[in-house]
PAVEX-967219 format. One line per 10 residues: number of its first residue (from 0); their letters; for each residue x, y, z of C-alpha. Coordinates in steps of 0.2 Angstrom, whole numbers, plus 5000, padded with zeros to 4 digits. Example, Ala and Ser with C-alpha at 12.3 -4.5 7.8 and 13.67 -1.06 7.14 Angstrom:
BEGIN
0 = as = 5062/4978/5039 ~ 5068/4995/5036 $
This chain:
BEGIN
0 = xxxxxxxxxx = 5145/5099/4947 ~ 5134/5112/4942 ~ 5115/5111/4947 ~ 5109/5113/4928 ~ 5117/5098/4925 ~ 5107/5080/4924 ~ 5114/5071/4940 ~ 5115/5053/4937 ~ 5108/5040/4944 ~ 5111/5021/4949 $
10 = xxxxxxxxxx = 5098/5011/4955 ~ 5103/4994/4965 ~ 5091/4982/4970 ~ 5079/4994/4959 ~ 5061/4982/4965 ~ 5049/4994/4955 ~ 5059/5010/4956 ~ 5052/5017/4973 ~ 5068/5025/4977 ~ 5072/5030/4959 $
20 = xxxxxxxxxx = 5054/5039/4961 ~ 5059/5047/4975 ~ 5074/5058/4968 ~ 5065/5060/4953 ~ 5052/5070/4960 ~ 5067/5080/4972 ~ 5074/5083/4957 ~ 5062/5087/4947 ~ 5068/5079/4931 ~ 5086/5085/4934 $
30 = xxxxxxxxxx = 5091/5065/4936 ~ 5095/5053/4924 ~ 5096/5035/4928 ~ 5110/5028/4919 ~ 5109/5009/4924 ~ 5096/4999/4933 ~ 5096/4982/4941 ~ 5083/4970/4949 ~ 5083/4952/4948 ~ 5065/4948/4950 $
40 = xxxxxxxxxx = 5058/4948/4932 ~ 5038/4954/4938 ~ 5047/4967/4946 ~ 5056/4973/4930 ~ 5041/4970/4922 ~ 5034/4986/4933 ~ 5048/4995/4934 ~ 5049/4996/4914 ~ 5030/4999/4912 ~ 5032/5014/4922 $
50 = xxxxxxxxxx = 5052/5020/4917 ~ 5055/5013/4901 ~ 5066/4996/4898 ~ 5082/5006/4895 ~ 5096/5003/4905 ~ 5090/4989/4914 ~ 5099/4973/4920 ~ 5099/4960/4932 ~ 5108/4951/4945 ~ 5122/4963/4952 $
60 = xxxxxxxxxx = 5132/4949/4957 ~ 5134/4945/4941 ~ 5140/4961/4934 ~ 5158/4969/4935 ~ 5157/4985/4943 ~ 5170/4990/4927 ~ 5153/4988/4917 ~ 5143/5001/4926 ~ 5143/5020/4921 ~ 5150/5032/4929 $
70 = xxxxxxxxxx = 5138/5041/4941 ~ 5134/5054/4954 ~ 5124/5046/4966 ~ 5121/5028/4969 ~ 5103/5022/4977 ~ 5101/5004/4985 ~ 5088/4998/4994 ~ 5099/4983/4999 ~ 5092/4967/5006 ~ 5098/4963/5023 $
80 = xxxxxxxxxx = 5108/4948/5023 ~ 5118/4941/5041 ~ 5137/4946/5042 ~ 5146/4934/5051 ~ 5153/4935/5068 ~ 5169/4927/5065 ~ 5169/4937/5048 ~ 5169/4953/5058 ~ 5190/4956/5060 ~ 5192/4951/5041 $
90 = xxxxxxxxxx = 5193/4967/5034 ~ 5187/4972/5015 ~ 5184/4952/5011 ~ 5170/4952/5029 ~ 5158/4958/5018 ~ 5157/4946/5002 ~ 5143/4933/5000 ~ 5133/4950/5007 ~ 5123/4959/4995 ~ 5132/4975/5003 $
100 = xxxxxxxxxx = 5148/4969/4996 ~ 5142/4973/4978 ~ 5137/4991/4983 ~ 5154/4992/4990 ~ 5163/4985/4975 ~ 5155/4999/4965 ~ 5158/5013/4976 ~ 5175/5010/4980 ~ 5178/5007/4960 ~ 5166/5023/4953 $
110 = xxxxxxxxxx = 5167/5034/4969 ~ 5149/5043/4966 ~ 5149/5057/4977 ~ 5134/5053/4987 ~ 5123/5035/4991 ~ 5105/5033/4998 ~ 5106/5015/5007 ~ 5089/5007/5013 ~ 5087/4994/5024 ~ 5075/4987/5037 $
120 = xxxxxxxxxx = 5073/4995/5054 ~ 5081/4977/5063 ~ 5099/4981/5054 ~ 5100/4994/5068 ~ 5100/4978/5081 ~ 5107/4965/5069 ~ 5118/4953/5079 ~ 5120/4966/5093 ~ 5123/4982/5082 ~ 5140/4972/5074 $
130 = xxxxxxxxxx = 5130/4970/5057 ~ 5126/4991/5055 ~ 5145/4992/5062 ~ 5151/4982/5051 ~ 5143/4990/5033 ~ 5149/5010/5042 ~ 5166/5005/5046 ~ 5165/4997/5026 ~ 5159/5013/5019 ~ 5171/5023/5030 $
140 = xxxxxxxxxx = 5185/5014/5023 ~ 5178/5017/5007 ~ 5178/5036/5008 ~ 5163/5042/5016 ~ 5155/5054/5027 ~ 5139/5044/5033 ~ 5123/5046/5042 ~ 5112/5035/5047 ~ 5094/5038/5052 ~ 5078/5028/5056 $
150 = xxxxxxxxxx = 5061/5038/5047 ~ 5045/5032/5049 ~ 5031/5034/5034 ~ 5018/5040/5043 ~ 5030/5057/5048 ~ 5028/5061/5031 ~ 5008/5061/5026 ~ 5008/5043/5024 ~ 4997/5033/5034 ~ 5007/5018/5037 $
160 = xxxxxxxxxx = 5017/5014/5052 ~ 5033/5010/5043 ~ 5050/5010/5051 ~ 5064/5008/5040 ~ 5083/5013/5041 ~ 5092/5027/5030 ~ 5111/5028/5026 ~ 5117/5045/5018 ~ 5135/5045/5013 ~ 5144/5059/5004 $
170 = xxxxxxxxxx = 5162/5058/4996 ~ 5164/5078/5003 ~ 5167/5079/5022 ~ 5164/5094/5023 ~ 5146/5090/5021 ~ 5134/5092/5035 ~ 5119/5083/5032 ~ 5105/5083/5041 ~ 5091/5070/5037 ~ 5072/5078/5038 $
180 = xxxxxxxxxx = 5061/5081/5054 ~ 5043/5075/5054 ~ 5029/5085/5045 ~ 5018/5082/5059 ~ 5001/5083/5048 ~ 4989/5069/5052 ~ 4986/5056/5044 ~ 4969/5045/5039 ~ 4966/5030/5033 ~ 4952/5032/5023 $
190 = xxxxxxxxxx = 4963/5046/5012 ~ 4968/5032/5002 ~ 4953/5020/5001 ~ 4946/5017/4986 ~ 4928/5021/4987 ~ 4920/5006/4980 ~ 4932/4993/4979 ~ 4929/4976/4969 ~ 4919/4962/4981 ~ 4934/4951/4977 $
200 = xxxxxxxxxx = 4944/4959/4990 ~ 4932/4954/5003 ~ 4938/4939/5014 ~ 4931/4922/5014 ~ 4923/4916/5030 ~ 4934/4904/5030 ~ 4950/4915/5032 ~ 4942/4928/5043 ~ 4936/4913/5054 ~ 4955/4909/5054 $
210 = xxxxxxxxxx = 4963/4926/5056 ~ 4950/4927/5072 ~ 4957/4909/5079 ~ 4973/4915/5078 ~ 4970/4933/5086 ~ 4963/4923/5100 ~ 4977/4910/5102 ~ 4990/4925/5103 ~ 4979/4936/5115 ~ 4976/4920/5125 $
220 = xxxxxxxxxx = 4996/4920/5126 ~ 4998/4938/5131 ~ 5004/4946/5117 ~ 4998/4956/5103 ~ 5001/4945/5089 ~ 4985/4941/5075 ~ 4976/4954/5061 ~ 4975/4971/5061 ~ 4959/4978/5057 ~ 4958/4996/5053 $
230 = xxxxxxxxxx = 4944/5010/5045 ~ 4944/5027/5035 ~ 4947/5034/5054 ~ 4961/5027/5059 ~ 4977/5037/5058 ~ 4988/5023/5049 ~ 4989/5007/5045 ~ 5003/4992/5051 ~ 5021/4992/5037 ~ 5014/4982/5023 $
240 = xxxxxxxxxx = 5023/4966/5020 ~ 5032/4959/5005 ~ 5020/4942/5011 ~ 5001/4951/5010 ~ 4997/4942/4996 ~ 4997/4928/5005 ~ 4982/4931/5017 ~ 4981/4952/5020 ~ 4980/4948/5039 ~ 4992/4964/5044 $
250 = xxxxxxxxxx = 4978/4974/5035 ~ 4962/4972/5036 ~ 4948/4985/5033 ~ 4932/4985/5040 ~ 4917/4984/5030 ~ 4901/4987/5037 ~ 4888/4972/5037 ~ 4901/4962/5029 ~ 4918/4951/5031 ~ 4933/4964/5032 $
260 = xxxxxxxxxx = 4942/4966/5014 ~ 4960/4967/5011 ~ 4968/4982/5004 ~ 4968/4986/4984 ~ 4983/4987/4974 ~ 4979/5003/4971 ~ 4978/5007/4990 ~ 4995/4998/4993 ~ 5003/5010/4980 ~ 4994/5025/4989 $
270 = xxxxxxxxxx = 5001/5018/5006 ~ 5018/5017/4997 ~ 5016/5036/4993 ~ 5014/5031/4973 ~ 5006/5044/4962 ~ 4991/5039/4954 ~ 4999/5042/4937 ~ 5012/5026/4943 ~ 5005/5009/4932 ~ 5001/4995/4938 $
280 = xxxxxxxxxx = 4993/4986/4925 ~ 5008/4973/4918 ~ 5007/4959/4934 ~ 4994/4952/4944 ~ 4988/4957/4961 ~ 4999/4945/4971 ~ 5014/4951/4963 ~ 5007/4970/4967 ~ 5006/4965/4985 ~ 5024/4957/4984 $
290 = xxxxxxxxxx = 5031/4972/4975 ~ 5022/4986/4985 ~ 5026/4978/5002 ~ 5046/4976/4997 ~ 5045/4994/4992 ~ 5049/5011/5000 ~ 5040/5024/5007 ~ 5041/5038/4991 ~ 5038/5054/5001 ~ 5051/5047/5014 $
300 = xxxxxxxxxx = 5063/5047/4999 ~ 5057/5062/4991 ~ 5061/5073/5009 ~ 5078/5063/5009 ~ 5082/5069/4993 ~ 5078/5086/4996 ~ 5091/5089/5009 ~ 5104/5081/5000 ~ 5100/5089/4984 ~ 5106/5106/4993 $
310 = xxxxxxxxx = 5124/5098/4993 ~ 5125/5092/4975 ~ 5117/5109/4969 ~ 5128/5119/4977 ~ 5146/5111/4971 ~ 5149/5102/4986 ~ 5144/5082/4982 ~ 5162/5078/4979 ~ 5181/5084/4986 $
């Protein structure tokens, strides 16, 4: 494979093309993205306000892997769903009713020459490690060289304190991948505040009377449990969450002479690492929130990219 070639592109549990974005910029518009799929429909709508509506489709568990393209690389920001115990000594068939057998199924059938699995920081621990065990030893079996790797957004000029675990495989052994070191820059909150944000994101009293209640209860229990508040001078925020919609109580930002205010959609895309060029215009805020907080970290992806674009430039993505 030469590097003036497109290198294509699957996305798999595509949300609103976070990863896709990510390797599109590492790339620099050497990718194409030959099949897409993502079962929430407000999801898709944002996806295909932002990346067109070609080559989208919908639940993976539905679709043969015989149906998907050939490709070089296959992305996945996989839900994490529980293996079973007793499922561990069954071989290939442990893994079905997962959402990981059907990236298996397509790997084994397609053999890309490299994957970007994401997941959630937990899979490290899942059930005592067996669940992380379980997807290697899988994708072993399949083929692959892996690395696995844990990166946090706020290492990469994002002011979030995100967690989330990477899982890098190439088809090529003699691969030697190395997943990127922090950028150590600081990083401040108030770099992506919006300067005068709309008073409907204020809190009621109400809710912040409630967020404080609670802060209290868990602080009166000894631990560490209620909102987070935060201003343009802290470093990062708390990992934004698929459920802020629901009452913003992870983050809050401080206003002065007034109740704190949740976080724009805008300024959840910024703490995503979105350009301000990426639209979000189709689907209301609730569904923003829901998509941003199920997201990635873009720049995360982007310095991911970058190291393993070096292998598929130079020839060495596959035997």
């Amino acid at each position: 494979m030469r590097s003036k070639k497109k290198i294509k592109i699957i996305d798999l549990f595509a949300g609103i093309g976070g990863i896709r974005l990510g390797f599109e910029q590492a790339f620099q518009g050497n990718v194409e993205c030959v099949f897409t799929s993502e079962i929430d429909k407000f999801a898709i709508q944002t996806y295909s306000e932002n990346f067109g509506t070609e080559n989208i489709y919908g639940d993976i568990t539905q679709i043969s892997e015989k149906d998907i393209p050939d490709h070089d690389i296959l992305l996945a920001g996989f839900p994490c769903q529980p293996f079973s115990q007793a499922g561990l000594k069954k071989g290939f068939k442990d893994t079905r009713g997962t959402l990981f057998f059907d990236i298996e199924r397509i790997l084994l059938d397609k053999k890309p020459g490299a994957f970007l699995l994401e997941n959630v920081k937990q899979l490290k621990g899942h059930d005592k490690g067996n669940t992380l065990k379980v997807i290697l030893d899988h994708l072993d079996k399949a083929g692959y060289k892996t690395y696995v790797q844990v990166l946090a957004a706020k290492d990469f000029g994002i002011p979030q304190n995100r967690e989330r675990i990477y899982i890098v495989g190439f088809l090529n052994h003699n691969v030697d991948f190395e997943f990127p070191k922090p950028l150590n820059i600081e990083t401040r909150v108030g770099n992506i505040l919006e300067k005068s944000p709309d008073s409907k994101y204020t809190i009621s009293d109400k809710l912040w009377a409630g967020h404080q209640r609670r802060k209290l209860m868990h602080t009166l229990k000894g631990n560490g449990f209620g909102y987070g508040l935060f201003n343009e001078n802290s470093p990062y925020t708390n990992t934004i969450s698929a459920r802020y919609y629901k009452d913003g109580s992870e983050i809050l930002i401080e206003q002065k002479d007034k109740n704190p205010r949740k976080i724009t959609p805008r300024e959840a895309a910024r703490l995503q690492g979105f350009p301000e060029n990426y639209k979000i215009t189709s689907v209301s805020d609730n569904q923003l929130y829901k998509q941003f907080g199920n997201s990635v970290c873009v720049p995360v992806i982007t310095a991911i990219a970058n190291r393993m674009k070096q292998f598929i430039d130079n020839d060495k993505i596959s035997n």
